[in-house]
N, C-alpha and C positions, 0 to 999 in steps of 0.2 A: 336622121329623125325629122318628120313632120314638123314646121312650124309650128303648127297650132296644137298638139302632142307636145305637154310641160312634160318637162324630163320628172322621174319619180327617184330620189335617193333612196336606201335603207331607212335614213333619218326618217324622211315622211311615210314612208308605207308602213301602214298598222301590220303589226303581227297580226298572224292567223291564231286563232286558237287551236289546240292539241286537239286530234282524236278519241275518242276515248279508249278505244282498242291501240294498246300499247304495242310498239316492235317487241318479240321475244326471237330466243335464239332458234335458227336454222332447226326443223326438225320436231319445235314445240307446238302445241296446239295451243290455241286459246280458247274458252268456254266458256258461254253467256248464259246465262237465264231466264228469260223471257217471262214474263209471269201476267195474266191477265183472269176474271172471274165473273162469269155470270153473277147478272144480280144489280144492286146496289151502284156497284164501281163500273156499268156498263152500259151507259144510253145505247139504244138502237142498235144494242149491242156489236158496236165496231169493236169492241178493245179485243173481245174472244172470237168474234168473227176474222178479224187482222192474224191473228197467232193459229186459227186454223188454217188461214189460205198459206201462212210460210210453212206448218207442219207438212201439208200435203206438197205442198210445192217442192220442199226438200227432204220428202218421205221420211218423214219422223219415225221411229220403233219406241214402243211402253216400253216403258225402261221402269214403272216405279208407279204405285199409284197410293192413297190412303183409305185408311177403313172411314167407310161412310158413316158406320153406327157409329163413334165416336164423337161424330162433328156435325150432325143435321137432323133439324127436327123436321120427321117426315108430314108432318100435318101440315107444313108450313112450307117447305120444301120438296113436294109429293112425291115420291116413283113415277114415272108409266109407262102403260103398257105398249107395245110396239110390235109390228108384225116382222117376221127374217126375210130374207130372201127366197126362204124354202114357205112363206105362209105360217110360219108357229110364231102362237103368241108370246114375247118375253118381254118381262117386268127391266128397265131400264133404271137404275139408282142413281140419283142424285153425288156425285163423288170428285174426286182431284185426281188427274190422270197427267203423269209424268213421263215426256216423249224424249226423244234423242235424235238430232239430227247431225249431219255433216253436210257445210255449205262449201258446194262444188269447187272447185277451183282456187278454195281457200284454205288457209289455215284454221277457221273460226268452224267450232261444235257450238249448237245451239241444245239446250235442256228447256222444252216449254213446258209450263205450268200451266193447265186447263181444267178449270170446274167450278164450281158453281161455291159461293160467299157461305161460308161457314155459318152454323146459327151457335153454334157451342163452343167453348174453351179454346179461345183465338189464339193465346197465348202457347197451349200446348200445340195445336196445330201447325202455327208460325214455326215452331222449335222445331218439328219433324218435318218441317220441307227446309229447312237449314240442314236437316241430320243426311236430306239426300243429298243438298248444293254440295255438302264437303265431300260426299261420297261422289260425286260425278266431279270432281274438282270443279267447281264453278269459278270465275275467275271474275266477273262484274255482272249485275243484277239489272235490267231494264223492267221496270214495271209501267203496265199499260192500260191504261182507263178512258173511259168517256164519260161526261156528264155533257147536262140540258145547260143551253144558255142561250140569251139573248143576240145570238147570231142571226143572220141571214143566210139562207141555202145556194143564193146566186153566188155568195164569195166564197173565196179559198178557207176553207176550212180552217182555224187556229188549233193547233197542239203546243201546249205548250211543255216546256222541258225544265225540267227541276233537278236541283239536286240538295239535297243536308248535309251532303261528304264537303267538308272546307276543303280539301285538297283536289277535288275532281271539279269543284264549283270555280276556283282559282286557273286550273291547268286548261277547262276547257271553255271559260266566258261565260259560266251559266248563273241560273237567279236560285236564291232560296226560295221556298216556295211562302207565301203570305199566308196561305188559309188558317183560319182556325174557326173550327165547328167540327162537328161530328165528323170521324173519317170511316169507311169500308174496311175492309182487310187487305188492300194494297196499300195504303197509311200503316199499318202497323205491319206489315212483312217490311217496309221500306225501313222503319225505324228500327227493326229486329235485325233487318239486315244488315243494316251500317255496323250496328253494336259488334257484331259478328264482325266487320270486318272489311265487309264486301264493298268494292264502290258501287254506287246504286243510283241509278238515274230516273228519275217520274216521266211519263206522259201522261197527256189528257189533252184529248179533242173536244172539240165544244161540238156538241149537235144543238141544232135550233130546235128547240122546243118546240115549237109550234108542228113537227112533225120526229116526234120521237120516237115511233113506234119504229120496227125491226122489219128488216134490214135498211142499215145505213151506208150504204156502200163507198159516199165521198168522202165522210168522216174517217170509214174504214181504210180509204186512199190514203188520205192525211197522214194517221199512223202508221203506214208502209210505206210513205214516202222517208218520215222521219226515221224507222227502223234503218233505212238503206243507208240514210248519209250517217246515220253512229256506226253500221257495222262496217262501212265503208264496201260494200256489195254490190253488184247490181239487180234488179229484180224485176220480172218479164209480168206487169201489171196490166198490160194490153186489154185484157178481158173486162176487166173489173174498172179501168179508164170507158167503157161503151157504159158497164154498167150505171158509175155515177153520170154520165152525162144523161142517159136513160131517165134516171133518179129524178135529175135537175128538172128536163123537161117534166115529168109527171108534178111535180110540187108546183111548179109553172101553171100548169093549167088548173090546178087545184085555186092555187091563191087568186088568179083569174075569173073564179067563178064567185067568191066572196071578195066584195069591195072592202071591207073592213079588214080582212087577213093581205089584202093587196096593199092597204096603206101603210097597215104594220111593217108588211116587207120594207117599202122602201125609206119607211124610217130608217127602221136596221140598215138598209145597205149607205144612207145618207151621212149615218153616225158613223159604221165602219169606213167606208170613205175616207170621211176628214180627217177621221184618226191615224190613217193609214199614211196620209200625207208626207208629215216629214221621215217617215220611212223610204222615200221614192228616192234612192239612192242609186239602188240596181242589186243589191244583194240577193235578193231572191230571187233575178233575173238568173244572176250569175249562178246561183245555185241548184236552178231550173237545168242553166246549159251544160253544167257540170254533170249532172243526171242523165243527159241523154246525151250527154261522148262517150261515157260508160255502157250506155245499152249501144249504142253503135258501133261501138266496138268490139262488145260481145257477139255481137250480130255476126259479125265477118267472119268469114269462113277463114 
């Protein structure tokens, strides 16, 4: 050993926190739920933009969808119209569309949940996307949001991760979550969830307000970075890493052209800075490198 290299016992080295995707026996599958919703629960819409790039990316099949006229006011929530691929006009509905995936080379089946924030009888809706989880055996529930905050666009994106399961909050290092105000219909499928049963995990990435509008592609990173290290997978983001650097620079020049949206920026990045400080440990370093031995090693022939 290295002089300068302190020997590390068991004693000093912190335990890892658990995975959330448990070992099961030889043979078993495991099944997640992925859930995210237009609307409300969805700045610049990364949470359903995120759950459609893993759908296609691991060819999802409808497996399960819900009647729209039960659960959406169409004045408020509209149709429209849209042309095919053959040129004819079709009316498009507002609705909850239930996919089924198998992630390659694993044991883990993905169930996404995609559509648009219910206006009607949250209660009974939340009940019948539980009446599918048991029907597709679901086995833990990841739900995925975005809201507007007082970010900075030049820094790493925050998602933060939550849980109200005591036992999954304990097994895996995680925080309850603090808010209280008004929640969307990921707040109460998470709270429907648990009751049921399920363990059930929160995200939410912070988009900087100051550029909300859609598409958000680094925020969108964010939470497929964070998907990758809970399912323990790895995920070929190459496309969508040009995209947000693309992103970045375009806000660049944006806040370049207003002095006042410039200073704001670097307030933001000044605050998150300092804050960031006594985190400069190397954790997210280390969690950065562990992410790309997994793509590198998928790599190899």
């Amino acid at each position: 050993m290295n002089s300068f290299e302190p020997e590390i016992t068991e004693e000093d080295a912190a335990p890892e926190p658990e995975r959330l995707l448990q070992p099961v026996p030889e043979g078993r599958r495991v099944t997640v739920m992925l859930a995210a919703f237009e609307g409300w629960n969805d700045a610049g819409e990364a949470a359903s933009d995120a759950l459609r790039y893993l759908n296609k990316l691991w060819g999802g099949k409808k497996v399960g969808t819900i009647d729209a006229d039960e659960y959406y006011d169409f004045q408020f929530t509209r149709p429209t119209i849209r042309r095919t691929a053959s040129g004819e006009r079709k009316i498009s509905w507002p609705s909850t569309r239930i996919f089924k995936a198998s992630v390659p080379e694993t044991n883990v089946d993905v169930i996404f949940v995609q559509g648009t924030e219910p206006s009607y009888k949250w209660r009974a809706y939340t009940a019948e996307l539980l009446v599918h989880a048991e029907a597709l055996k679901v086995d833990y529930v990841i739900l995925v949001g975005a809201l507007l905050a007082d970010v900075p666009h030049s820094r790493p994106i925050p998602v933060s991760t939550s849980t109200d399961d005591t036992a999954l909050r304990e097994r895996m290092d995680l925080e309850a979550s603090q808010y209280e105000g008004p929640v969307g219909i990921v707040g109460v499928l998470g709270e429907v969830a648990l009751l049921a049963g399920l363990p059930t995990i929160s995200l939410w990435a912070a988009v900087p307000h100051y550029v909300a509008q859609a598409p958000s592609p680094k925020a969108q990173l964010a939470l497929l970075n964070r998907i990758e290290e809970l399912l323990q997978v790895p995920l070929d983001t190459r496309d969508l890493v040009e995209d947000a650097d693309a992103w970045e620079r375009g806000v660049d020049e944006l806040a370049t052209e207003d002095p006042e949206i410039a200073a704001y920026v670097r307030q933001l990045e000044e605050a998150k800075d300092t804050a960031d400080l006594p985190e400069a440990s190397g954790e997210s370093i280390a969690r950065e490198f562990e992410r790309y031995l997994k793509r590198r090693g998928k790599d190899k022939p």
